[in-house]
N, C-alpha and C positions, 0 to 999 in steps of 0.2 A: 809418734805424736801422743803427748798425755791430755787432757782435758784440759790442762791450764797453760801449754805451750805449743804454738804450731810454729816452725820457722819457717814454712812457706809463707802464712802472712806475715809475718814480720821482715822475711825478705822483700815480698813485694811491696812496702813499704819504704822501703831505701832504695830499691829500682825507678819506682814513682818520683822520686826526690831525686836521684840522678838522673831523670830523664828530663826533669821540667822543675827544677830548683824553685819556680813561685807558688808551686804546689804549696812550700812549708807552710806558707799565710792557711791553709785549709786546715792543717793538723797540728799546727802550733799550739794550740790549747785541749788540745786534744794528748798528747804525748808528751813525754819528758823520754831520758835518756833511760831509766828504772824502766819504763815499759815495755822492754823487750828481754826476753828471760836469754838470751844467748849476747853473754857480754861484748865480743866484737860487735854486735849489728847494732849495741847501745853503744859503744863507743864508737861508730860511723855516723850516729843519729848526733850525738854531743855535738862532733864538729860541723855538721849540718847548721845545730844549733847556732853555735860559736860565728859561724862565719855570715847568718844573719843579721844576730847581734848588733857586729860590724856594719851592718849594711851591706854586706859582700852577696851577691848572687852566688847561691850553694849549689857550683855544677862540678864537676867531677876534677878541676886545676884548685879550686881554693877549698874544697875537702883535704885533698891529701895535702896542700899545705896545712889544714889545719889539721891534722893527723901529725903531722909532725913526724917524729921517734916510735910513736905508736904505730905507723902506718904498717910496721911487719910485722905487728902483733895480731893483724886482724887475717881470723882463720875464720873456716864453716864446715859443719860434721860432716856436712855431702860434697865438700869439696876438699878432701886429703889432700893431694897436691898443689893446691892454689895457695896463694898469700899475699898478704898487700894488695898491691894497686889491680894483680890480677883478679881477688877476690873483687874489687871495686869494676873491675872492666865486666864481670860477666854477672854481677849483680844491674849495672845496667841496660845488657844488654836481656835480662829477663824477658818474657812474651807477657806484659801485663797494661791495662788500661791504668795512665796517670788521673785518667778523670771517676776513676773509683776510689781513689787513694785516702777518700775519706771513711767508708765504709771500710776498706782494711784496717783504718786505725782504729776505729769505734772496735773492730773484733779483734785489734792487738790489747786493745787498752780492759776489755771484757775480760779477756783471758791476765792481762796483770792483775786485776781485781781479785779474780780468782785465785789468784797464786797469795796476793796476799790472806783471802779469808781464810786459807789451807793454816799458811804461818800464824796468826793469831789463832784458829784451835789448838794447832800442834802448840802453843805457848800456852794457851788455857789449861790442855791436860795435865804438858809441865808443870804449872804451879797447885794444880788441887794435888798431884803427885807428893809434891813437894811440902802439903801442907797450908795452903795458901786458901784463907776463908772464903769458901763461893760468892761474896758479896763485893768482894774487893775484887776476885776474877772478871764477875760480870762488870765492875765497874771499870776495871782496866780497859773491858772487850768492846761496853759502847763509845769509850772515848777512839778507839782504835777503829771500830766500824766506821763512827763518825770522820774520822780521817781518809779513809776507804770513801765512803760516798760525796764525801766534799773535793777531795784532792787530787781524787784518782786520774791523773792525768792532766789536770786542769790550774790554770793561773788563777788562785782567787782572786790575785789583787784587785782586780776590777769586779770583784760580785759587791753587792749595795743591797741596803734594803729597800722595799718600799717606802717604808716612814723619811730612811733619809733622801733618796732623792724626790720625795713629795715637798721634805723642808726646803730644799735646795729648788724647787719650782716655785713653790710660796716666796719662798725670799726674791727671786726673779722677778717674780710677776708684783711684789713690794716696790722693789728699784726700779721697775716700769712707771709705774704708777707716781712717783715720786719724780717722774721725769730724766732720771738716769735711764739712759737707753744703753742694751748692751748688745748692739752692733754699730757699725760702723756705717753710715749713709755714703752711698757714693757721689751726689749729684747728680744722679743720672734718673727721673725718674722711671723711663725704659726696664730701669738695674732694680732700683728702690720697690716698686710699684709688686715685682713677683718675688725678691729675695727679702727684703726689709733690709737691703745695703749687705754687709759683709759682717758677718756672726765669728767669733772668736774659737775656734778649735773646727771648721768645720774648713772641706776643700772644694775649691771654686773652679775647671774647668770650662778656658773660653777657646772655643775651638775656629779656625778660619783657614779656607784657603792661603795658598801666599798671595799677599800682595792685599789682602781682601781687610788690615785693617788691627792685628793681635797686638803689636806695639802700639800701634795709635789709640788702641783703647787704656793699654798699659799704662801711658802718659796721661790720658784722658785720669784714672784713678788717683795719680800721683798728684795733678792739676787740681782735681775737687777734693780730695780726703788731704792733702798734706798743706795744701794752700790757700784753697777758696773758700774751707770751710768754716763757720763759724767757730765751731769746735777742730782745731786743727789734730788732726791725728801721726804718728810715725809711722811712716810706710819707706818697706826695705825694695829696694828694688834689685833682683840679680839678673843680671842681661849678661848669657852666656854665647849672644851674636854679636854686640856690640862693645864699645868699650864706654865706660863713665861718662866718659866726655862729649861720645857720640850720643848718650842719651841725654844728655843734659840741655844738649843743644836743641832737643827735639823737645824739650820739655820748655825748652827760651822761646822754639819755633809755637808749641802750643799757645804760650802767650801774650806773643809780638807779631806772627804773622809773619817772621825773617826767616825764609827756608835757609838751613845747614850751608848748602852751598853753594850758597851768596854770602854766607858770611866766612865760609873757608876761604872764597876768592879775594873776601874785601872790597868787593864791590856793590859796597851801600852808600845809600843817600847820607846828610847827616842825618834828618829824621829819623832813618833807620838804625845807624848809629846808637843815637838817645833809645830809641823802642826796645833793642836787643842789652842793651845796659842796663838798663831800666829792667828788664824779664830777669836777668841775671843778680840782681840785687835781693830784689822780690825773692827768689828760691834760696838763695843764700841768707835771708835774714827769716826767712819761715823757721828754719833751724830742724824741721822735720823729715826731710829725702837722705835715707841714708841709700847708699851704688856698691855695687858688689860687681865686680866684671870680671874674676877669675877666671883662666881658661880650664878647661879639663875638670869640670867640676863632677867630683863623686860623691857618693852618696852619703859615706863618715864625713865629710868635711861641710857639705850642705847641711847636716846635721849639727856640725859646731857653727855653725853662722847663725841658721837658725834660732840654736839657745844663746847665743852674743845677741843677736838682733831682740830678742826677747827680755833680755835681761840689761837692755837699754829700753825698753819701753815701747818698742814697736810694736803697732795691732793689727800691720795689714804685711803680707810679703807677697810681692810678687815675681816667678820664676818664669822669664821669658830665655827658652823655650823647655817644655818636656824633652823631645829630642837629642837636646844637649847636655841631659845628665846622663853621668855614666855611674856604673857599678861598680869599679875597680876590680885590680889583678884581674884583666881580661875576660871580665865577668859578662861584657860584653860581646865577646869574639861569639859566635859558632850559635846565637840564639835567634828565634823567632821576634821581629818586632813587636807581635801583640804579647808573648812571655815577660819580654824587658819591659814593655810599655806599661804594662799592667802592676810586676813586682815592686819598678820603683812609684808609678802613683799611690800604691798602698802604702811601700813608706814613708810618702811624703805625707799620707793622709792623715798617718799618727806623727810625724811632728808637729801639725798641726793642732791635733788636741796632745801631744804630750808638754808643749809650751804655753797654749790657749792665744794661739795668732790664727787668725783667716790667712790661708793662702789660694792666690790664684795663680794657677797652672796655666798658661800660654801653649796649645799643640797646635801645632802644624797638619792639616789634612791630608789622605792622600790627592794628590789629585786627579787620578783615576776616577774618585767618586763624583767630582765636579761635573755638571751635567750642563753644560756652554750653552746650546739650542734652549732649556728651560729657561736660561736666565731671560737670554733677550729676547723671550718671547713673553715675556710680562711672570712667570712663576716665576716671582723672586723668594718665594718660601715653599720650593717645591720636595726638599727634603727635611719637613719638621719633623722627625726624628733619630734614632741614634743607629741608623745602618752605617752610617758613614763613620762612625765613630767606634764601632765595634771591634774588641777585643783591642782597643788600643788608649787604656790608662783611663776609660769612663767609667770602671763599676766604683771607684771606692767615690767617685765622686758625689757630695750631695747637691751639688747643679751643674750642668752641664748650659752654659752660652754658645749658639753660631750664629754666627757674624754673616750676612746673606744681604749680597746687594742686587740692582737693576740694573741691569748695563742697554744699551742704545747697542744699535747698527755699530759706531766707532768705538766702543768698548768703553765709554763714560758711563760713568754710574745717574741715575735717576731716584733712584731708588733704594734706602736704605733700609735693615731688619736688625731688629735684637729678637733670636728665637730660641725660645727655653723649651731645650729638649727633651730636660731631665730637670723635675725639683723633687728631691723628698722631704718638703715642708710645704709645699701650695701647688699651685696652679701651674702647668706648663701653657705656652701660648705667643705671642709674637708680639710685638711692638715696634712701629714703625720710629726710625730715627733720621736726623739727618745728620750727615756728615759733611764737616768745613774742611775742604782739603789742604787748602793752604795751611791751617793751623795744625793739620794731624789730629782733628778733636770730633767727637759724637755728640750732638747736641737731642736733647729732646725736642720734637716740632714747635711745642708750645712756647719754646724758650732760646730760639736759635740762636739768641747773639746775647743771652746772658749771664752774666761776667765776666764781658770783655771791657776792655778800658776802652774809651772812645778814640786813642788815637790809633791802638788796634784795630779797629774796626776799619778806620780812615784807609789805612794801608793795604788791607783786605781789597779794600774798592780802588785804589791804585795800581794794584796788580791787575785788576779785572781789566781795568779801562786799558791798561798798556798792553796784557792779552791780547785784546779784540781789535788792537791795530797790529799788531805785530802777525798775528795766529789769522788774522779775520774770522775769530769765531766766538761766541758768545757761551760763557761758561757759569755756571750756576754753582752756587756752593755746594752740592751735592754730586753735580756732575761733573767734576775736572780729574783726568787720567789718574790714577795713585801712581803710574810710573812716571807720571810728571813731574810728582812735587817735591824730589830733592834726588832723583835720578837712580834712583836702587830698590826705589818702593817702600811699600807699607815693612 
């Protein structure tokens, strides 16, 4: 080992990365493929790179695809007999902590530093050798230094200065002022009151048991930003459980009142008839819901929808569910949930600011962490924070929503919650909601039935009365089964 090269850290560095591929987000601005003075372990580190890029999960199948031809070139001085993919099998199989892997890069990237200050003397000597006036040397050397300490390892494209993004506040805080608002209001003041609606480049995590409410809130966004608002906004919606049509209909069902199916059966009144035609005209002449219902959706191709949805004018996307993206080439097989969970909400969290759309992330909880006895025992916010949600796609988030009802003795809800577990811009805290079941919608208490059309409403109290002879039970808009209202749940 010299002072300015050790290949044990720079091995363990690429062991780190094939043990736990979402490591790269830790050391990506940290290293480049240069940073490693032993050419194979920079060209292992490149396709690491490469197969990010992509959005590919970089585990040890979409490396040596992307090794390519190369893949036999890569040797190591302590390992004579190994080559290729064997070099790769027992570099991960190293004895090293992944969750240091950033302190190895900080001492890989010290020692590149090093290697280069060595090259610019050895080229400084060169040229006074050579005859080259001391002032032009020195002037070569800080231009070179100064690349050395800006570069070394690092992506400037995101460094700024303070003067510009102080202008770029000032102008903000101008276009406030003038009444240009640059978020998006949900309707919901529950939403509005701790987020200020939905901010353009940041990511929105609303978390909920099954059944407890994540679509109906989804619809619920689609309902007040694409339709109800004064300012009507484009919101992308990609529903990787359902198909277009099934969400459409829940978005007719938000505002007519005609669950799904009753209208697959064709067993409506005429009223109901006119109501659901009537819902169906309304979203079609808003001209702002654009549906994406692809199956097998990965991470490249989420990304080209993305900047499509973007570069038609959409300011809100929402991706129900996390779950349901996948990494590609198998990038999926053979990982921890909270690995996969976590690598793709980080990338979703820069398409988010690399387009400047608000996106909300739909996850599913486990439900192990669901605690039954707390609910029906009046704690309906008995877990306001993020244990439940831990290691699975909440760090890059900058708010975290759970969805937290009251349920009775026969598992009807009573009681609704909006509980911010996580903001890094304000206040985390609770807000009580109600929820209209029959509609699939969230209302604010103080605003239960507004902007519904009154023959909405009519039908609402139709169901109820025809309930409570049929059921003999009396059901409140907050408290009717959610596996009741169109037979597969929230």
């Amino acid at each position: 080992m010299s002072e300015t090269f050790n290949e044990e850290l720079e091995k363990f560095v690429i062991s780190c990365l094939l043990k736990d591929g979402s490591k790269y987000a830790e050391v990506r601005d940290i290293l480049v493929n240069e940073s490693f003075a032993w050419p194979p372990l920079g060209t292992i580190y490149e396709a690491i790179m490469s197969a990010s890029d992509k959005d590919l999960y970089p585990d040890m199948v979409t490396v040596v695809n992307e090794l390519g031809s190369r893949l036999d070139t890569i040797t190591l001085m302590s390992l004579e007999n190994k080559r290729g993919r064997d070099v790769l099998e027992h570099l991960r199989e190293l004895d090293v902590d992944p969750d240091r892997i950033e302190d190895y890069a900080y001492q890989v990237q010290s020692l590149h530093a090093g290697r280069r200050i060595v090259s610019m003397a050895t080229s400084a000597i060169d040229l006074i050798e050579s005859g080259t006036s001391p002032s032009d040397v020195l002037s070569g050397m800080d231009l070179q230094s100064g690349h050395i300490a800006i570069n070394i390892g690092s992506k400037t494209g995101a460094i700024k200065t303070g003067a510009d993004v102080s202008a770029k506040n000032l102008n903000d805080l101008e276009r406030v002022l003038r009444g240009e608002l640059n978020f998006v209001p949900t309707g919901l003041k529950a939403w509005d009151k701790f987020m200020n609606g939905l901010t353009p480049g940041r990511l929105y995590v609303v978390s909920a048991f099954s059944a407890d409410g994540k679509s109906a809130l989804g619809t619920n966004l689609l309902n007040n930003i694409a339709i109800n608002a004064e300012k009507r906004e484009k919101v992308l919606l990609l529903s990787l459980e359902m198909s277009a049509e099934e969400t459409n209909n829940r978005l007719a069902q938000a505002r007519c009142g005609v669950p799904p199916l009753r209208i697959e059966s064709g067993q409506l009144t005429e009223e109901e008839v006119i109501a659901y035609t009537s819902a169906l005209e309304e979203i079609s002449n808003a001209g702002t819901i654009f549906y994406d219902d692809s199956a097998n959706m990965i991470l490249p191709l989420l990304r080209t929808k993305i900047r499509k949805a973007a570069g038609l004018g959409v300011m809100v996307v929402i991706i129900d569910q996390l779950e349901q993206v996948l990494i590609g080439l198998n990038g999926n097989a053979g990982k921890s949930d909270s690995a996969l969970l976590n690598f793709i909400a980080y990338r979703i969290k820069e398409y988010a600011r690399e387009f400047g759309v608000a996106i909300v992330l739909m996850h599913q909880m486990n439900r192990s962490n669901d605690n039954v006895d707390a609910r029906r025992s009046g704690a309906a916010v008995y877990d306001v924070n993020m244990t439940g949600l831990s290691q699975a796609g909440e760090k890059p988030a900058d708010a975290v929503l759970m969805i937290r009802h009251q349920r009775d003795e026969n598992n009807q809800i009573t009681n609704s919650y909006f509980v911010w577990a996580k903001n890094r811009h304000g206040a985390t805290g609770v807000a009580e909601v109600a929820f209209v079941g029959r509609n699939l919608l969230f209302r604010d208490l103080d605003n239960a039935n507004a902007n519904h059309p009154a023959w909405s409403q009519e039908l609402i109290d139709n169901y109820k009365a025809q309930e409570e002879l049929e059921e003999g039970a009396i059901q409140n808009e907050s408290g009717m089964p959610l596996e009741d209202i169109d037979g597969h749940g929230i």
